[in-house]
ROLUM-854257 format. One line per 3 residues: number of its first residue (from 1); their letters; for each residue x negated, y, z negated of C-alpha. Coordinates in steps of 0.02 Angstrom, whole numbers. Example, Ala and Ser with C-alpha at 12.3 -4.5 7.8 and 13.67 -1.06 7.14 Angstrom:
BEGIN
1) as) -615 -225 -390; -684 -53 -357
! end
This chain:
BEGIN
1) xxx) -944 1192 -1629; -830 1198 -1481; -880 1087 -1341
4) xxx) -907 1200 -1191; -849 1151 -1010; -930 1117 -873
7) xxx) -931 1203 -724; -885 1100 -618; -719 1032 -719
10) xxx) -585 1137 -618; -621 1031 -481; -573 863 -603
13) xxx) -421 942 -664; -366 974 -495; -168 953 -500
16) xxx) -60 903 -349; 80 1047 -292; 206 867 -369
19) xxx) 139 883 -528; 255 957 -691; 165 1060 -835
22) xxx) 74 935 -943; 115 926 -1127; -30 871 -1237
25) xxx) -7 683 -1319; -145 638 -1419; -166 466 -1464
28) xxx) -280 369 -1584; -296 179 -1580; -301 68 -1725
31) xxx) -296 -107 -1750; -235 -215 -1620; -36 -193 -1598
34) xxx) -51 -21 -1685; -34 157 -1607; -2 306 -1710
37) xxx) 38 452 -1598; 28 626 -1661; 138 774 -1587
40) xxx) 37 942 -1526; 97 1116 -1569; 192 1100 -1402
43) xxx) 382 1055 -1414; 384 895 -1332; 581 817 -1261
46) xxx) 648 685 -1364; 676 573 -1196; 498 585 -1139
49) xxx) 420 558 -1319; 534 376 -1300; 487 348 -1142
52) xxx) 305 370 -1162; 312 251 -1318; 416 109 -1231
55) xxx) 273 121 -1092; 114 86 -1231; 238 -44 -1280
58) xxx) 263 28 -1472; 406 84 -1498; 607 -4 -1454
61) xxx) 779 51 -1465; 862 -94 -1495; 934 -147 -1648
64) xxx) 848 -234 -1771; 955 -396 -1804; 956 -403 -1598
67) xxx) 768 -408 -1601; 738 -558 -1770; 634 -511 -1915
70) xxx) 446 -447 -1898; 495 -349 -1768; 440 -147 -1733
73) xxx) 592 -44 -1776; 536 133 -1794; 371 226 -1779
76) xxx) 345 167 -1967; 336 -2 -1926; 195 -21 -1792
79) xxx) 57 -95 -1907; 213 -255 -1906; 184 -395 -1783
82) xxx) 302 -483 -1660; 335 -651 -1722; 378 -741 -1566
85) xxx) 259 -795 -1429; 279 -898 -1263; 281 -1054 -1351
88) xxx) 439 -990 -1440; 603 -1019 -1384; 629 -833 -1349
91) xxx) 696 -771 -1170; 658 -598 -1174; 489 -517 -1114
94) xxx) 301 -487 -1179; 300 -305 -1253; 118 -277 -1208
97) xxx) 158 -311 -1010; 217 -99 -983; 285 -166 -817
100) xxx) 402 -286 -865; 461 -180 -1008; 515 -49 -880
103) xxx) 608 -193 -777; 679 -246 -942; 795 -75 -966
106) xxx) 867 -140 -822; 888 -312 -843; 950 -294 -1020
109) xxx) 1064 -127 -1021; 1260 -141 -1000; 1274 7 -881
112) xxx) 1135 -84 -766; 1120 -269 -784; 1273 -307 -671
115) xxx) 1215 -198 -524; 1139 -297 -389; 951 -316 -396
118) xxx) 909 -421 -228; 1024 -483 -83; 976 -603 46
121) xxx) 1040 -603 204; 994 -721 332; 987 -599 495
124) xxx) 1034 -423 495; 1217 -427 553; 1273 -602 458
127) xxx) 1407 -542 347; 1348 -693 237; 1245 -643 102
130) xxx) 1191 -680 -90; 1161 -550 -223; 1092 -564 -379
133) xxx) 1118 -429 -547; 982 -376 -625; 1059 -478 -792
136) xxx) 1052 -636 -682; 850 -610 -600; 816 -605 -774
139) xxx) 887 -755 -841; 820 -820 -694; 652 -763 -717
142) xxx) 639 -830 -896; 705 -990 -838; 568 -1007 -723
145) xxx) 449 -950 -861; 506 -1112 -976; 476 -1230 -829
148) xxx) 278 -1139 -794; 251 -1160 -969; 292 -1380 -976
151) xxx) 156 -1375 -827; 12 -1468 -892; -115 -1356 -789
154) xxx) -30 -1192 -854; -18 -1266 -1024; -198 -1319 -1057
157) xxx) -262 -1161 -977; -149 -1056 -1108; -205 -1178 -1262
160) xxx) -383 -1167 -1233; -525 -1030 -1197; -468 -982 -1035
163) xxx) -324 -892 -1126; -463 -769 -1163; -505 -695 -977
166) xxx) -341 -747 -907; -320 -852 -753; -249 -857 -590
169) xxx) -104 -953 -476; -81 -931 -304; 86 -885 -236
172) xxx) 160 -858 -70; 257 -734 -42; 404 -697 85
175) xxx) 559 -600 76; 665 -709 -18; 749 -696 -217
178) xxx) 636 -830 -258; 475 -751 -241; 535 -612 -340
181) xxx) 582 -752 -465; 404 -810 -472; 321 -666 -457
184) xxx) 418 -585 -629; 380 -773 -722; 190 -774 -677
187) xxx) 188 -591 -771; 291 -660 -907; 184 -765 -938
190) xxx) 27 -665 -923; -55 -753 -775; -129 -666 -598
193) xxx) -22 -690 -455; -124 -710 -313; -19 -653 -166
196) xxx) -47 -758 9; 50 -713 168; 181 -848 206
199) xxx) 102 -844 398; -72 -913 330; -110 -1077 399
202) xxx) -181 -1212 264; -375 -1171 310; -319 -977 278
205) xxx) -253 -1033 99; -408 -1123 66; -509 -998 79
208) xxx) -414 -867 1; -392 -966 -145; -573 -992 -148
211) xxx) -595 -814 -152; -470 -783 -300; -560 -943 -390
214) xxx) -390 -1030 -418; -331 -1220 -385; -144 -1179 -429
217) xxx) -36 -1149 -258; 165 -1101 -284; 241 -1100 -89
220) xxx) 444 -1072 -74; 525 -1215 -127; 599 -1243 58
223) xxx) 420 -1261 124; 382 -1370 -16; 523 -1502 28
226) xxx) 531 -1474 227; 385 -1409 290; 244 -1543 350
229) xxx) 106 -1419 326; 114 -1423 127; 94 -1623 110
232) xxx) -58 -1602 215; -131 -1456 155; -106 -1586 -42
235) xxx) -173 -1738 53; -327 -1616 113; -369 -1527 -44
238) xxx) -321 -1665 -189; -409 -1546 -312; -260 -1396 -315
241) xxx) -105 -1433 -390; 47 -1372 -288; 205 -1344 -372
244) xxx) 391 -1259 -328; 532 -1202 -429; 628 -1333 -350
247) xxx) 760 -1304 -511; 794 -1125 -472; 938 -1176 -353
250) xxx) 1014 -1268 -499; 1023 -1122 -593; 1105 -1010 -465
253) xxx) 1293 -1040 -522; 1231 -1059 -699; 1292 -905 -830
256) xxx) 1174 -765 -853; 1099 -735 -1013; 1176 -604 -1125
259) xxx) 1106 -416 -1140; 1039 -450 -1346; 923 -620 -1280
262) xxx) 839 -534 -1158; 802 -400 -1260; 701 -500 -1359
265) xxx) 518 -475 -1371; 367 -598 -1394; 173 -561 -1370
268) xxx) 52 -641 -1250; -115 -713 -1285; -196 -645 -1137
271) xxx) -247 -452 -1156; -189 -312 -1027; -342 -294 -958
274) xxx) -346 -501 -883; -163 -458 -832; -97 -427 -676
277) xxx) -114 -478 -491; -226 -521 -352; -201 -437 -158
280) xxx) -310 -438 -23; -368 -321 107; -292 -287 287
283) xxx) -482 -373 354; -460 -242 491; -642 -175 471
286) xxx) -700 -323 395; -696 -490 272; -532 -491 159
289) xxx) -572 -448 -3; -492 -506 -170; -412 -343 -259
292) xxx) -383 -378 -435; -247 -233 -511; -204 -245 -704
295) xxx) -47 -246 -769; -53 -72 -818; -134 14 -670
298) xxx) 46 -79 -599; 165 -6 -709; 69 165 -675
301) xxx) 69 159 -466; 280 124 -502; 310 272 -615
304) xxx) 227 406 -502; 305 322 -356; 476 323 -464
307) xxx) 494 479 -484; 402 568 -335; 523 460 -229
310) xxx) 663 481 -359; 705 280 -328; 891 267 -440
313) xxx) 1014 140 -462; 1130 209 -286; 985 163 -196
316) xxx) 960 9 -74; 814 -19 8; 820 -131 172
319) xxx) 649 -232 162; 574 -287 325; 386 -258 242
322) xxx) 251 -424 216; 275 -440 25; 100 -490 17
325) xxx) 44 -303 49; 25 -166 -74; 163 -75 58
328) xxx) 283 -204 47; 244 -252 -147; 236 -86 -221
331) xxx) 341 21 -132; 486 -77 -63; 486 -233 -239
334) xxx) 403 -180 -389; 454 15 -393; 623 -13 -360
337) xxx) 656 -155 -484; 589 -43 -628; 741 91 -551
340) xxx) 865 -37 -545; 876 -17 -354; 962 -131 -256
343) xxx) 829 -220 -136; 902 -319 43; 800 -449 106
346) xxx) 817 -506 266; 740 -700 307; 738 -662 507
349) xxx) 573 -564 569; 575 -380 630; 695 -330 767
352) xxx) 728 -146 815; 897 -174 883; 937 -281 739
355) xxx) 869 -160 618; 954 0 687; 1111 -81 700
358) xxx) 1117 -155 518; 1086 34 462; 1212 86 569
361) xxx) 1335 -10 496; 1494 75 418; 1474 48 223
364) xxx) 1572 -82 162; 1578 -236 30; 1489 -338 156
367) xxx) 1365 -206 205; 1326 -78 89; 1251 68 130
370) xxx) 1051 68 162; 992 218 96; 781 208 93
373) xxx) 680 116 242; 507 120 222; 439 70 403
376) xxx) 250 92 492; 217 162 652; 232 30 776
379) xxx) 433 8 692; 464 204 709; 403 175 905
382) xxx) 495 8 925; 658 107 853; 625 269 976
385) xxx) 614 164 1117; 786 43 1055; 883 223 1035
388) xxx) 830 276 1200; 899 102 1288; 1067 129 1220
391) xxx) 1228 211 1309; 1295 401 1231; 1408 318 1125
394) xxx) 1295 182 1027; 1185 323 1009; 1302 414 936
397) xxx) 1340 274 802; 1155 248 773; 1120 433 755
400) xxx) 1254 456 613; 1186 285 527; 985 342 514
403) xxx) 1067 516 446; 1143 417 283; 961 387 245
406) xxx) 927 480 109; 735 449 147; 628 354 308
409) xxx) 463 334 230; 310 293 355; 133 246 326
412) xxx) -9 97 326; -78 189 487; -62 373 554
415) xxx) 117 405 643; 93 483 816; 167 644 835
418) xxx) 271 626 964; 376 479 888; 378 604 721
421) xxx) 459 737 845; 587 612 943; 639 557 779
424) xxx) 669 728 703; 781 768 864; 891 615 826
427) xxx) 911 630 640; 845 808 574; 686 772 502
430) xxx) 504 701 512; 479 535 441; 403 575 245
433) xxx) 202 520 287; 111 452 144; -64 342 132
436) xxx) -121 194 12; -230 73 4; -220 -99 -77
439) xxx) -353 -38 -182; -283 139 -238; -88 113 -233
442) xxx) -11 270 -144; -149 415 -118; -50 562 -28
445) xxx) 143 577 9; 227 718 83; 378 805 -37
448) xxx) 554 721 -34; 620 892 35; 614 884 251
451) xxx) 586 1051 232; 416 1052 153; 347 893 239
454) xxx) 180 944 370; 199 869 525; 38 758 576
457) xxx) -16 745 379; 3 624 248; 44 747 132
460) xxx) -10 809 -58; -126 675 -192; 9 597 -301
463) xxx) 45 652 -483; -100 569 -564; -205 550 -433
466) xxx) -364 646 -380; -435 639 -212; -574 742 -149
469) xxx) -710 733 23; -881 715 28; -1019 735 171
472) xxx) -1134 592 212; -1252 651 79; -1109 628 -51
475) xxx) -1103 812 -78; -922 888 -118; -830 963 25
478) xxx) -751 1111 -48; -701 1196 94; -539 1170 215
481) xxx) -531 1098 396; -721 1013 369; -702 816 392
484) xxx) -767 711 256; -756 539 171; -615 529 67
487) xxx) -636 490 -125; -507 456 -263; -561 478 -422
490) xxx) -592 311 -530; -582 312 -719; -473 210 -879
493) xxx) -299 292 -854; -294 285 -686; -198 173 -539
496) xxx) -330 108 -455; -381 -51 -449; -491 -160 -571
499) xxx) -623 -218 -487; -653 -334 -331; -599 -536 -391
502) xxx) -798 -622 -406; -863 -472 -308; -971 -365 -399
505) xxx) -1097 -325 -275; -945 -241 -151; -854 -157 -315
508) xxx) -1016 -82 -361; -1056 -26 -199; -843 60 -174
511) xxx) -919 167 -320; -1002 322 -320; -1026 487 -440
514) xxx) -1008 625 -310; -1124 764 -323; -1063 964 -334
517) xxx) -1156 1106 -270; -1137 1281 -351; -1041 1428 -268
520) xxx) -1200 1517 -281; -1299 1400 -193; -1182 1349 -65
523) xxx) -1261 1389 102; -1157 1318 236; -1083 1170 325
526) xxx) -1158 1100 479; -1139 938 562; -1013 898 417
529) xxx) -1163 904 308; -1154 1024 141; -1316 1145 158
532) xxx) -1404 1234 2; -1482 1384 -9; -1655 1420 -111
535) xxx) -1590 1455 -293; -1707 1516 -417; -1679 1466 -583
538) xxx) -1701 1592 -742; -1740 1519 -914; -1567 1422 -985
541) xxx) -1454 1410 -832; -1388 1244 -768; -1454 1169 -603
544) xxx) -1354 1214 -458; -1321 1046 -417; -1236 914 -536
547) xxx) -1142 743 -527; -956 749 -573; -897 639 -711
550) xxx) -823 449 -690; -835 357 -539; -750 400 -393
553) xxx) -709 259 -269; -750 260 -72; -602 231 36
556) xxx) -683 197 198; -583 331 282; -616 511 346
559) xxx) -489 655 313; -481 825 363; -388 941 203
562) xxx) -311 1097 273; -275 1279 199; -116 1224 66
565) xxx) -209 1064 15; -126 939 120; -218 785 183
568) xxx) -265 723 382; -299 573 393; -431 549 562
571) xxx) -473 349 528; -594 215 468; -772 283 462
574) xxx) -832 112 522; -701 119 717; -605 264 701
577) xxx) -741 402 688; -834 394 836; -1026 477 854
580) xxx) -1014 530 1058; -1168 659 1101; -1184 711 924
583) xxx) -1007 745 910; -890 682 786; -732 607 867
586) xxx) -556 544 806; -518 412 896; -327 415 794
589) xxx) -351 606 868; -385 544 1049; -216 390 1021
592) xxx) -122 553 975; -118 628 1125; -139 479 1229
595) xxx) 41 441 1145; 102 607 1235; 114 527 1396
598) xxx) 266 463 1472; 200 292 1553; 112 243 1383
601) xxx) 197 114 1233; 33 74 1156; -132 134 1126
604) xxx) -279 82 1033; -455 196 1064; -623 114 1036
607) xxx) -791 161 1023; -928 67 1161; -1102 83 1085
610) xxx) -1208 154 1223; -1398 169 1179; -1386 363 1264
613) xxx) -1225 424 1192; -1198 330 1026; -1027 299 1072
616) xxx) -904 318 1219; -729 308 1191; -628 194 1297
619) xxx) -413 168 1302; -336 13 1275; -161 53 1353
622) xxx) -9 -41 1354; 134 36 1467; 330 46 1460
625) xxx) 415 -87 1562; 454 32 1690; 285 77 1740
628) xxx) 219 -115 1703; 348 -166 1817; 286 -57 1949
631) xxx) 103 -80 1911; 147 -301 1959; 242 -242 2109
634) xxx) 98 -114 2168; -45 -178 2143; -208 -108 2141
637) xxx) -170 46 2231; -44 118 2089; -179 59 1962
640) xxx) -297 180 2024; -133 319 2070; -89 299 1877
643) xxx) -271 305 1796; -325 450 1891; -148 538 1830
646) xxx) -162 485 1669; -376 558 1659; -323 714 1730
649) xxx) -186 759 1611; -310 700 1477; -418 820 1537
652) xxx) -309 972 1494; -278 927 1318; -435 852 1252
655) xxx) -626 925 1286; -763 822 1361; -828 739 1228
658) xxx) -667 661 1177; -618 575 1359; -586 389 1384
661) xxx) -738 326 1483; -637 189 1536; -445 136 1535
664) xxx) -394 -29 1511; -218 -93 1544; -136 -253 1451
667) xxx) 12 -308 1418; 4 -276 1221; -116 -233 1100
670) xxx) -108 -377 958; -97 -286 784; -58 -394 598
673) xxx) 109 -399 493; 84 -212 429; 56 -149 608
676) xxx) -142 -122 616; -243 -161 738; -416 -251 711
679) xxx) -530 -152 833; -690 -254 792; -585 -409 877
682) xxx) -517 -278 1018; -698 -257 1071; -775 -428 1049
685) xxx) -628 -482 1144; -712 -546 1336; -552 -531 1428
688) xxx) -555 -319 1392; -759 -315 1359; -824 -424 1461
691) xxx) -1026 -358 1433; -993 -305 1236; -1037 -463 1136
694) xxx) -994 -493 962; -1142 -409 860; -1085 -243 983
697) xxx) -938 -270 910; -989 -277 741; -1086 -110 763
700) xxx) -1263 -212 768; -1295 -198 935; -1298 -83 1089
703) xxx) -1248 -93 1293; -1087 -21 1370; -931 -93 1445
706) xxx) -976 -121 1631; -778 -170 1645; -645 -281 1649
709) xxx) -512 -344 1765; -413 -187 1703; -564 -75 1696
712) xxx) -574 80 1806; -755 170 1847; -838 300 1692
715) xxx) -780 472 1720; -913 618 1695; -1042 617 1565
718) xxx) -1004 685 1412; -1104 855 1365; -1206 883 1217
721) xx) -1320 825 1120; -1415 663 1165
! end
């Protein structure tokens, strides 16, 4: 009998304006190392039939003396075993790791292996720099793997039970060929990276290993022979072993391996599922947590990026991301590698002036031509504000350099408009906006074509990827221009992440089975809150109201969808949404327009519990030197010329509800390496919150803001309801 549909199943096969016509695959699983995949009645391309059997790691091109005996050949052959493993002597990579296989094609074929795969360059204009081919990471790479596997620690774990769940090694990552070195080995080799900023101080690494429940540290090897910190963190903590790849520089002039050995294939004793690697959260809006990603939900999150992004070999991608961030991992390392783009690292930290002028730069042997930046907000400002310092004819040069970008890509946090519309006026178009989490991979992304992008909106979900709202009562938003949590669906195919590392209480509690009410029952919206009508039920129909199937996982953010289906992105439920008078409020809404205003470089909006109002938004400001340097000269009397200006103007573009109560001036508003800024610390700070103790902070308490030494007096009451 033919299984009939539910209802409620358009809204799961929900397909993003990116995605192509699917073509059925259906796929039965056998023993283990088996697939047999059967054709539909659709025609399906020769190219993507390959493709999608190199990525269930089943079927190779290569030639069959290249790969030894007992190797798969031809569809035919898949019930036939690889006969190497790790502990042979076999340079070439594990064919149940889909990533690496990807990175592979690139590593291994003669029209790719020689292009360059990552340059370092010590500061943005020092013509000295180092490039390695894609030919040469991997020998490199499978060097590296040789010298993991004579590690005691590593082999024991390997040899014995552990084997079974897998196990992890902390590694700290910066922008340098070496990381990407040890990052490719660890997957080689089938163990969990555990990625820890190379800014953490020893404590931090403590208890982020902790959290990951791993004793095995990898820093740079230039930390490990110079820097102080590393002999005490191994004289503090005799229990971890701490080791570097101290032979990698050996290796450097050595010659790289040739196409047919690192071809070669060999199987892992770890399964996909224990595979993979270990991030952790922004801690923004709380504790950071361990995200655990398999190996697979990897190689996914790089295809859809791959070829929404359309990442090739002419590409190069100048990375001034933390590589320890799904941002700076994902998008700007992993994708490309598996494109065989070219990726420039630069050692020195961020610098505008620096940046803009290394893009700038005429393409030559020296300095090839950048064509992808992918940037967050406070870089797009920093870079508004550099152009606008600069004489007519720097400008000029500048202006020509950003248009050779064949894509600025901006996200982490919301860009303000106005920086989106000073940067269209110098090089044509809107940054492309997307959103990701560390826990999702990219969400929503605006089209590659200027033309399409929505100003103000992160854009379409991602081939793949389903994302829906829901009110408080976890009720399906199906309407436009309602705000609502955002959800992305969470089921066995798709990019999200595992689980959270030795966390089950906070992965069960990211879950939830939303809960869809029929069109015929639907009553109305009101207070963001889905509303039934009285349905009466005759003899065999369904119940109005039913849960969806899978999981779906809770992002912690509210969103706004509007009439086409694109995404707006108002903010953290926990500091961005604000509850002032019974009225929902964005504070990233309120920073917009704040933004708008000539005397303001930063802004950061916070919510002041008051036991009357629920909240009452207050502005963090930081001005442009300018106006800072005649706020020192001025005193107190410009102060108040300047806050009054800046109230009234607010006045005329935002309604009651949504007015600063208060504006604070400082200097700068501190924010981490990806350009966030931790509100909960904002407010618990005494110097700007003198009155709002920690549990206000934290959202346990209540009291308002009597001041600071930048504090003017509360404008009027907001109206509503109390």
């Amino acid at each position: 009998m033919k299984k009939e549909s539910r209802w409620y199943e358009p809204l799961i096969n929900y397909k993003s304006p990116f995605a192509e016509e699917s073509i059925p695959l259906s796929i039965s699983t056998g023993a283990k190392h088996q697939m047999r995949y059967l054709l539909s009645s659709h025609r399906l391309p020769t190219m993507r039939f390959a493709r999608a059997m190199r990525l269930r790691n089943s079927f190779h091109t290569l030639p069959y003396t290249v790969r030894g005996e007992d190797t798969v050949t031809s569809i035919a052959d898949l019930a036939r075993r690889v006969s190497h493993t790790i502990w042979d002597d076999c340079p070439g990579v594990p064919y149940n790791n889909a990533y690496l296989m990807r990175v592979l094609e690139n590593m291994s074929s003669p029209d790719y292996s020689d292009y360059p795969s990552v340059t370092e360059r010590h500061d943005y204009d020092a013509k000295d720099s180092t490039s390695y081919s894609y030919r040469k990471l991997g020998t490199d790479v499978f060097g590296t793997r040789k010298s993991l596997l004579k590690v005691k620690e590593i082999e024991g774990k390997l040899r014995g039970m552990d084997a079974n769940r897998g196990f992890s090694v902390g590694l700290v990552a910066d922008r340098s060929y070496e990381f990407v070195v040890n990052l490719l080995a660890l997957f080689s080799i089938g163990v969990r990276p555990v990625l820890i900023s190379n800014t953490s101080k020893p404590t931090e690494i403590h208890s982020l290993m902790q959290t990951a429940k791993t004793s095995f540290l990898i820093p740079p090897s230039k930390s490990f022979k110079h820097q102080p910190w590393i002999q005490d963190f191994i004289k503090d903590h005799p229990g971890y072993k701490v080791w570097a790849n101290e032979e990698l520089e050996s290796w450097k002039d050595s010659r790289p391996l040739d196409e047919g050995q690192l071809a070669q294939e060999y199987t892992l004793p770890i399964s996909k599922m224990k595979q993979g690697n270990i991030l952790f959260t922004s801690g923004t809006t709380g504790k950071p947590k361990a995200v655990f990603t398999d190996i697979s939900s990897i190689s996914r999150q790089c295809s859809s990026l791959r070829d929404l992004w359309e990442y090739s070999p002419e590409d190069r991608i100048l990375h001034v991301l933390p590589t320890h961030h799904i941002h700076g991992l994902s998008n700007c390392l992993l994708t490309p590698l598996t494109s065989g783009t070219a990726v420039e690292f630069i050692s020195q930290p961020f610098d505008a002036h620096k940046v803009l002028h290394r893009i700038s730069q005429p393409p030559s042997v020296d300095f090839p031509l950048i064509t992808m930046f992918h940037g967050v907000p406070t870089m797009y400002s920093s870079f508004i504000s550099a152009y606008d310092s600069y004489d007519p004819s720097t400008k000029e040069k500048v202006r020509k350099g950003l248009r050779n970008l064949r894509v600025a890509i901006c996200g982490s946090a919301a860009l303000p408009v106005p920086v989106a519309k000073k940067w269209e006026e110098i090089t044509g178009t809107i940054p492309l906006e997307r959103y990701g989490m560390t826990e999702t991979g990219m969400v929503f992304s605006n089209s590659l074509d200027p033309t399409l992008r929505k100003l103000g909106s992160v854009g379409y979900p991602m081939p793949g990827v389903h994302a829906h709202l829901i009110d408080p009562n976890d009720r399906l938003i199906m309407v436009s221009n309602v705000p609502g949590k955002l959800v992305v669906r969470w089921h066995n195919d798709s990019q999200l992440f595992h689980k959270y590392w030795d966390d089950i209480k906070a992965t069960n509690k990211a879950k939830v089975k939303p809960e869809q009410v029929a069109a015929r029952a639907f009553d109305r919206i009101e207070n963001g809150k889905v509303l039934m009508k009285t349905v009466k039920l005759k003899k065999g129909e369904r119940a109005v109201r039913q849960k969806v199937r899978d999981y779906w996982f809770r992002t912690g953010d509210m969103a706004v969808r509007g009439e086409d289906g694109e995404y707006y992105m108002l903010g953290r439920e926990s500091v961005d949404v604000l509850k002032v008078a019974g009225h929902l409020v964005s504070a990233l809404e309120i920073e917009r327009e704040i933004l708008t205003l000539p005397e303001i470089s930063e802004v950061a909006v916070v919510g002041v519990q008051s036991t009357k109002f629920g909240h009452l938004p207050h502005a963090i400001i930081a001005l442009k030197p300018e106006y800072a340097g005649k706020l020192n000269s001025e005193g107190v009397k410009y102060k108040m010329e300047l806050i009054n200006g800046l109230r009234k103007r607010m006045r005329e573009k935002l309604s009651e509800e949504k007015l600063p109560r208060r504006w604070i001036i400082t200097d700068v508003i501190p924010r981490n390496a990806m350009g966030k800024v931790n509100k909960k610390e904002l407010l618990a700070d005494g110097r700007l919150f003198p009155k709002v103790g920690k549990k206000e902070a934290e959202g346990t308490g209540s009291g308002e803001a009597s001041g600071s030494h930048d504090a003017e007096e509360e404008g009027t009451k907001p109206e509503g309801k109390e």
